[in-house]
N, C-alpha and C positions, 0 to 999 in steps of 0.2 A: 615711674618704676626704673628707666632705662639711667633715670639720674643717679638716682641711688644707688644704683648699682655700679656705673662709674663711678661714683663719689668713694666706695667699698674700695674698691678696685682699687683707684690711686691711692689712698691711705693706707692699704697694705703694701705697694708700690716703695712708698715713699719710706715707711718703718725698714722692710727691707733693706733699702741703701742706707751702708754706714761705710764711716773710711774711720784706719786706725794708722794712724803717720809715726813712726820713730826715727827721730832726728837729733843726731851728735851735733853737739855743739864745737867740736872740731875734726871740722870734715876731712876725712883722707882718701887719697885712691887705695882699691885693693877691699879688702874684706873689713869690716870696721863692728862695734858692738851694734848699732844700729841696725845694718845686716842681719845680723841674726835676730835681735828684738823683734824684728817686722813682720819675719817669718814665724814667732809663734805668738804674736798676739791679735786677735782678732775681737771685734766689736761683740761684748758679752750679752748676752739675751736679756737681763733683768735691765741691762741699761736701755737697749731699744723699746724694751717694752713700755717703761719708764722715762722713755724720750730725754734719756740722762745725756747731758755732752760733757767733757772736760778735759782737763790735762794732768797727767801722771808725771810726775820731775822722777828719776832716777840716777842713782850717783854709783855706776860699777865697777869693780876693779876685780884681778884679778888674784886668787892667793897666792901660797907658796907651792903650790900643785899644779899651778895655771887651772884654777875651776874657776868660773864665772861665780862672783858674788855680791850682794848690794849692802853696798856701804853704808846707804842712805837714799830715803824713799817719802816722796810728800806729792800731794795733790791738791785738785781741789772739792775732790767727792771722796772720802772713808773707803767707799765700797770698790769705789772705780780701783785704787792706792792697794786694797786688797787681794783684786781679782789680780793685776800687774805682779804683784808680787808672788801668789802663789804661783802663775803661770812662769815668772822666772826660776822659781826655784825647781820645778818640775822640770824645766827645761833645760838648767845646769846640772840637775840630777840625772839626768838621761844622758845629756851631750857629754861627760865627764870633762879632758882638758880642752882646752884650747892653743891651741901650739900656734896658730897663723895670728895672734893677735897681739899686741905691746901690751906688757903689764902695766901702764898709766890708768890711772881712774878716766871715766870717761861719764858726763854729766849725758845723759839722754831725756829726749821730751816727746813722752807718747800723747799724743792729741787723738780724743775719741770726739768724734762730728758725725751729729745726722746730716746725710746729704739730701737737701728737699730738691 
């Protein structure tokens, strides 16, 4: 009995840990789009549930407003490619410009990982 219920325990343990990394592919000091990507994506419940991992490519620049926009957007899960997306557009809809940041496109790579 005492097993099982260890066994429970660490596999809700284990679901719970997720790491969600956003990483420019050209790194700067100071404030970068990555920065902020990291800050509002978080490991989505249908993926853990579903013990989904993968990687979301994002290609951002910004307009003629300085608003965060994505230019272009691939992965290698639909859903994952999805949820990245609306969380960005939610998130440049709120943040409106961005004044601290270069207007150069910037390639990002969000990696969703179960951490066992």
């Amino acid at each position: 009995m005492k097993t099982k219920i260890f066994a429970i325990m660490a596999g809700l343990l284990i679901l719970s840990l997720s790491a969600v990394e956003a990483r420019s592919t050209d790194v700067k000091k100071g404030k970068s789009y990555s920065n902020y990507i990291e800050k509002v994506m978080r490991y989505p419940d249908f993926a853990q549930d579903e013990k989904i991992e993968g990687t979301v490519n994002v290609l951002v620049e910004l307009n003629e407003n300085n608003e965060l926009q994505i230019a272009q957007i691939w992965g290698s899960d639909t859903r994952l490619v999805k949820y990245v997306e609306s969380r960005l557009k939610r998130f440049a809809k709120k943040h409106g410009s961005f004044n601290d940041l270069d207007d150069e496109s910037k390639l990002i790579s969000i990696k969703f990982n179960l951490i066992s």
